[in-house]
N, C-alpha and C positions, 0 to 999 in steps of 0.2 A: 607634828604638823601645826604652826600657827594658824592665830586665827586669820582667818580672809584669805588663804593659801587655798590652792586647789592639787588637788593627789597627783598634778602633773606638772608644778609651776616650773619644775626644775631647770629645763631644756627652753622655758622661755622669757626675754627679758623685761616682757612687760604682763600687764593682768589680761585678763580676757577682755572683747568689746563687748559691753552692756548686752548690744544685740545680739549674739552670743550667745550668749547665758540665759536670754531669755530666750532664746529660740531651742534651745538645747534640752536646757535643766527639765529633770522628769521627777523632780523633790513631793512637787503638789499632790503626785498620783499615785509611784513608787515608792511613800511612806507609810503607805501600810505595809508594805514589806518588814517593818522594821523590825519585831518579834522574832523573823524568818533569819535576817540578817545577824541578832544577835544570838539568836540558837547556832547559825554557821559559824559565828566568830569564837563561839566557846569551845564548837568542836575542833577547828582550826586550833586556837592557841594549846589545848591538850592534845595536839598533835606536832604543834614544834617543840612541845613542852618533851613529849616523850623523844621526838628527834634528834634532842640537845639544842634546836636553835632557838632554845627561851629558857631562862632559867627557871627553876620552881617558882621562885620567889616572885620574878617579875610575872610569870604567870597566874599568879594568884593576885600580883597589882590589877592586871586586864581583867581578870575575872570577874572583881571586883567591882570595877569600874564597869566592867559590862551587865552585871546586875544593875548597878543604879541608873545605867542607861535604859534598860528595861523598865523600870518603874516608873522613870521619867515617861518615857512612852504612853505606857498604860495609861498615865496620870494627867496624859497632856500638858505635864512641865518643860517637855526639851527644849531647846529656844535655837531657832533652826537661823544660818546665817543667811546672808545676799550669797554666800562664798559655797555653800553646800549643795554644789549639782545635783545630788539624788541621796536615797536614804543613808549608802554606804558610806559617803563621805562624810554625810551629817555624823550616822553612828560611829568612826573611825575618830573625828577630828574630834567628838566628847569625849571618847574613852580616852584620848591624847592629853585633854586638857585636865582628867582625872588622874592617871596613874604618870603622865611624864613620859622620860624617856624609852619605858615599859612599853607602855603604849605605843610606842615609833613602831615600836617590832611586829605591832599585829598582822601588816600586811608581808611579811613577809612569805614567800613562796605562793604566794596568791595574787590573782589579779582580777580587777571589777570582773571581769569575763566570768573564769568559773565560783566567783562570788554571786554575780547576778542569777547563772542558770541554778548555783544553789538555792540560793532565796527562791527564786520562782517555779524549781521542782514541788519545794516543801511547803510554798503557798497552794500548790495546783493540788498535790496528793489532800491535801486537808481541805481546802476548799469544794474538789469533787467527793470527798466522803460526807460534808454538809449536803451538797446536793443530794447526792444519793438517800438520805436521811427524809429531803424533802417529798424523794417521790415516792418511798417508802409509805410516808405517812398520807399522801394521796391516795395512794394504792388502799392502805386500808380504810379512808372514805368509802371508797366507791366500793369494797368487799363489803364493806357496812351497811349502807343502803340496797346493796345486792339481794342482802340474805332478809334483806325488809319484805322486799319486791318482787317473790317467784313468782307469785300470780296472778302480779298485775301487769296486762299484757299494752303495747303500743306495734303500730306499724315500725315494720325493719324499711327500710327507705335503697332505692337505687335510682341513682337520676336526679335523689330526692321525690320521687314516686311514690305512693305505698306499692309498696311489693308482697311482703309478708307479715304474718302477726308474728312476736316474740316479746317474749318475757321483758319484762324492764329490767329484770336484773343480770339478761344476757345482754342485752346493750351495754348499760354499765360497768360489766365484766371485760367488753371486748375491749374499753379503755387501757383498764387495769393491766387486762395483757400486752398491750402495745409499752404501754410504762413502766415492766418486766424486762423489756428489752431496752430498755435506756440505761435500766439497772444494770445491765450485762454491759452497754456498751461502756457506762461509768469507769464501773470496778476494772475492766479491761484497760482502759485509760490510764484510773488510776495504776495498776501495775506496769505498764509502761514508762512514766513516770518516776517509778519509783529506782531512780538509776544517780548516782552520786555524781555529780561533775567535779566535785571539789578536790584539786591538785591537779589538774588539767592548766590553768596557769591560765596566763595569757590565748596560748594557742601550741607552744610545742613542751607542755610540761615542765621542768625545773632542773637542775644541776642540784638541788639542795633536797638530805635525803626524807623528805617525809614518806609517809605511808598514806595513801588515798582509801587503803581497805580499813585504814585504820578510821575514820575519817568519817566516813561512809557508817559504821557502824556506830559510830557515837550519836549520828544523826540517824539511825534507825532506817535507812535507806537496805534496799534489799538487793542491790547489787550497786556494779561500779563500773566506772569509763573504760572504753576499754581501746579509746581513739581520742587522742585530746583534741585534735582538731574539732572531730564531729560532736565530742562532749559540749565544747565552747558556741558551738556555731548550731547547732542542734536546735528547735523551735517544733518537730513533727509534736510531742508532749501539749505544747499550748494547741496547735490545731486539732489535732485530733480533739481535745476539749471542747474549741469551740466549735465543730461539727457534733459532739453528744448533745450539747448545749443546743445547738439550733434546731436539730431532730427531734430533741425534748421539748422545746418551742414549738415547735410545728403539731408534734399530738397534743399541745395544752390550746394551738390557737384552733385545731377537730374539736375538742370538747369546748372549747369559749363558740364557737359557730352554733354548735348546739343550743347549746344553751339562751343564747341569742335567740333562735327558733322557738325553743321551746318554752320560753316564758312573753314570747310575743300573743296578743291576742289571737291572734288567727291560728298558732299551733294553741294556746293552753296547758300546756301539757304540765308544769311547773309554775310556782311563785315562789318568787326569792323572799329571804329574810330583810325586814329593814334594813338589818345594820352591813348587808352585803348587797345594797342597791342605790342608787341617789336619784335623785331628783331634778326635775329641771329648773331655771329661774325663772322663764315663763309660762311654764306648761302647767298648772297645779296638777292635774289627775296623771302623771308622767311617774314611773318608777321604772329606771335604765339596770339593763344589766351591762354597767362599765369594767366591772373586773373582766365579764366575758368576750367584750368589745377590746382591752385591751391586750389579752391576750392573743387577739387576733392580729393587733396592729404591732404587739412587739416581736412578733417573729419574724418578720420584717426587718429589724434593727438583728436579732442575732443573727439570720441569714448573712445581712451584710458585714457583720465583726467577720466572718467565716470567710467568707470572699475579699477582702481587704486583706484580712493576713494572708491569705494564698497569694494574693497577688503581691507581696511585701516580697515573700518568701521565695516566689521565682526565679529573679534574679542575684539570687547573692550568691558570690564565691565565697571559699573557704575564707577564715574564720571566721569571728566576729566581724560585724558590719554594725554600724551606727545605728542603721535600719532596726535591728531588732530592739531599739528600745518602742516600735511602734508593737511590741507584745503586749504589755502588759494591758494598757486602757481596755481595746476590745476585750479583753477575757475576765479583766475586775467586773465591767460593766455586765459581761453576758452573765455571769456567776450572780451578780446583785439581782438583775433580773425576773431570772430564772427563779432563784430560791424566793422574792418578794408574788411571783406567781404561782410558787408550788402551794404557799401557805391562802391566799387568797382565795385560788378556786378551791384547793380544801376545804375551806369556812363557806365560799358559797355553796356547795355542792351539800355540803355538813348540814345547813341548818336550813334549808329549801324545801316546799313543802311540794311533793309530787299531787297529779290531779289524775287519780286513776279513770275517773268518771270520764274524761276527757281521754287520754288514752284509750280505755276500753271502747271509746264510742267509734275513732277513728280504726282500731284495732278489726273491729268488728263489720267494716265495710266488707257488702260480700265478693267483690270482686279478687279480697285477697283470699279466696278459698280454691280460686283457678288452679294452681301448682295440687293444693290438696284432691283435687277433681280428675286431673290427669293422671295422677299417680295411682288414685283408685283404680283407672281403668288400666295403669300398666299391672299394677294387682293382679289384674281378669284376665290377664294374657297379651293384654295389647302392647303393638312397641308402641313406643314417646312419642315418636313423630307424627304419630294417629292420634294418639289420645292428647295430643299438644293441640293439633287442627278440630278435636271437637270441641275441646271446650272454649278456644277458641273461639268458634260458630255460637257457640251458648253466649260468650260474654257479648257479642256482638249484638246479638239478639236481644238481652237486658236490654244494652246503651244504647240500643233502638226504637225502648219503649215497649217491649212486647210483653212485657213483664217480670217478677222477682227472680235474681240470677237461681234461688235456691226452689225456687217452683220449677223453672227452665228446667235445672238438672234433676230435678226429683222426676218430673214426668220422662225425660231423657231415658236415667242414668236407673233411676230407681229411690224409693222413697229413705232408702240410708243415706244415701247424700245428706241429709238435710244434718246432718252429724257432723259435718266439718264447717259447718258455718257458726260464726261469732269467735270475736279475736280469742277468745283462752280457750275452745276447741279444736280451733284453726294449730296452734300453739303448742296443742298438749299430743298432737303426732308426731311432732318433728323432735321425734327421741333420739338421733344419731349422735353419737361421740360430739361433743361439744355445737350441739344442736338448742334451739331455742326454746324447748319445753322446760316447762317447771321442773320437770324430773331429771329432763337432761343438767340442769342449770344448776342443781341440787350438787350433781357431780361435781361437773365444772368448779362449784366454788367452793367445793373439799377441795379438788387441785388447785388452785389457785391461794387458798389458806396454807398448802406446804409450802409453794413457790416462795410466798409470800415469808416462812417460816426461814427456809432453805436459805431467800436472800438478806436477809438479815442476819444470819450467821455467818457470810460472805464479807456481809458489812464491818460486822465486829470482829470479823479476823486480818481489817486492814489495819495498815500501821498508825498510832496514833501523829 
């Protein structure tokens, strides 16, 4: 392939139109593929190599040449033309201008098609194991500050109400559990994923005899096409990522809300560290929580990667379509995102200083003793619906001024009542299986330390 040639000049008598090339070319975005591209092109040539349609020798020219295209890379040496539509052609047309006529032959029995969905399996399987790696190390944040926090209690919130007292470090936990299951929905992803398209061709396979299993294994891939159509034309791999991705967004932008709350004056509850807060230009006494702020505002943006490629994906017939070069940007983008917010609210959350005094205060409003109130009296015999309608009548009575809800019910109920009032006695009943007592939460965050154990052995048994 000369230079300024494009991998298709064959069939036409002139160059492309400028506008063209610039409305087309996906070089700017699709070169970071290019590590993925050259790991395909090596397994490719030792599979024409073994096929007979390369010789040794010549394959050990491309080899070659595809190593120092490699290090070009890394090194930011390559020197990319006007003429290199995307990273394929870039790395194709230097291995050419490296090994010669050698070189001509890399593309054979392949076509950008199941080249492209190569590269972009083996960018997604390794990219969702970085992510994975991210929430992992979130996950043991908040285990960390958990097993700080059994008995420092805050209101549990519905409506954003205070409803109940609970441990601060069954809050914390419940995060952790939500981002256990991203972990599942990752790893799922990634195995999905991990399917070889390469010798799928064009769109109906080859004439010429490679081995695709062969293929498939040199790139560490755990199975292989079993449809060349659907291999070529196949995108379910990138959605389904950018739906883990945007679900993973959506529980980072619950805990950025939070956190937003809970370091505003009016909740107290937390202060961030300096160096995970800024400043305003005109406000001096102003310290923002903008990582928490914009994790709320980037789920937003991955939502819509999510929804744009759906709707890319709608409409296309079999095979390839042009269309799917609109893959890649949303999922490079959602991946950068994502992983630059796993590590962020990790370091806020990490180095934040909790305000128990402030929790305990809110914690210990007596009205959240009502549920504890009721259930004494289902204790005594009573059904719910009764002892829900008296205390009920008691809280009405406090918020009427009549006086303290725990006098109300102590002359009511009887003088034990006065035992479930303040947030860590309130707290310390609600012992049920992953219930928000210190004791309960004790449990909880043994199980959550294997989970936690268990997925990280998940992690390192995926493919590198």
């Amino acid at each position: 392939m000369s230079n300024g040639s494009t991998l298709w000049h064959g069939r036409f008598e002139g160059g492309p139109a400028e506008a063209l090339m610039a409305y087309t070319v996906s070089l700017p975005f699709d070169r970071r593929l290019g590590p993925q591209d050259v790991r395909g092109s090596r397994a490719h040539v030792a599979g024409l190599v073994r096929a007979g349609l390369m010789s040794s020798e010549d394959g050990d020219l491309v080899i070659e040449a595809l190593d120092r295209v490699e290090t070009e890379l890394a090194e930011g040496t390559l020197e990319f033309l006007p003429s290199d539509e995307d990273i394929h052609t870039a790395v194709e047309r230097r291995v050419t201008e490296l090994a010669g006529e050698a070189g001509a032959r890399l593309h054979t029995a392949r076509s950008r098609n199941d080249q492209v969905a190569t590269d972009l399996r083996l960018w997604t399987r390794e990219a969702l194991t970085d992510v994975v790696d991210g929430v992992l190390a979130l996950q043991e944040v908040l285990a960390s500050r958990a097993a700080q926090t059994f008995d420092v209690t805050l209101p549990g919130y519905t409506h954003l109400q205070r409803a109940q007292s609970v441990s601060l470090s069954h809050h914390l936990m419940a995060h952790a559990w939500a981002l256990s299951r991203d972990v599942d929905r990752l790893l799922s992803t990634i195995t999905r994923a991990d399917v070889s398209p390469l010798g799928a061709g064009a769109l109906a396979g080859t004439s010429l005899p490679i081995d695709p299993e062969f293929t498939a294994r040199e790139l560490g891939f755990a199975a292989v096409f079993d449809n060349s159509l659907d291999a070529v034309g196949d995108r379910d791999f990138v959605a389904e990522a950018l739906f883990d991705l945007a679900l993973l967004g959506v529980h980072l932008s619950r805990i950025g809300e939070e956190w937003v709350l809970w370091t505003s004056e009016e909740f107290g509850f937390a202060r961030l560290d300096d160096a995970y807060a800024t400043g305003s230009s005109m406000l001096p006494q102003k310290k923002n929580a903008d990582i928490a702020e914009l994790a709320r505002g980037k789920s937003g943006r991955l939502i819509g990667h999510l929804t744009g490629l759906l709707a890319t994906l709608k409409g296309l017939p079999l095979a390839y379509n042009r269309d799917l070069q609109e893959d890649k940007e949303p999922l490079f983008d959602a991946v950068d995102q994502v992983v630059l917010a796993l590590s962020a609210i990790g370091g806020m959350i990490a180095t934040a200083e909790f305000a128990p005094e402030a929790m305990d205060a809110a914690s210990g409003a007596e009205v959240l003793a009502a549920t504890d109130l009721a259930e004494f009296l289902v204790r005594a015999g009573h059904p719910f619906r009764e002892a829900h309608a008296t205390v009920g009548a008691l809280v009405r009575r406090h918020l009427g001024g009549e006086g303290s809800l725990a006098d109300l019910a102590a002359a009511d109920l009887g003088e034990e009542v006065r035992a479930f009032f303040g947030g860590l006695n309130g707290a310390s009943m609600r012992t049920s299986r992953g219930g928000g007592s210190p004791a309960a939460c004790r449990e909880q965050h043994a199980r959550l330390m294997q989970r936690l154990e268990t997925d990280r052995g998940r992690r390192a048994g995926q493919r590198a």
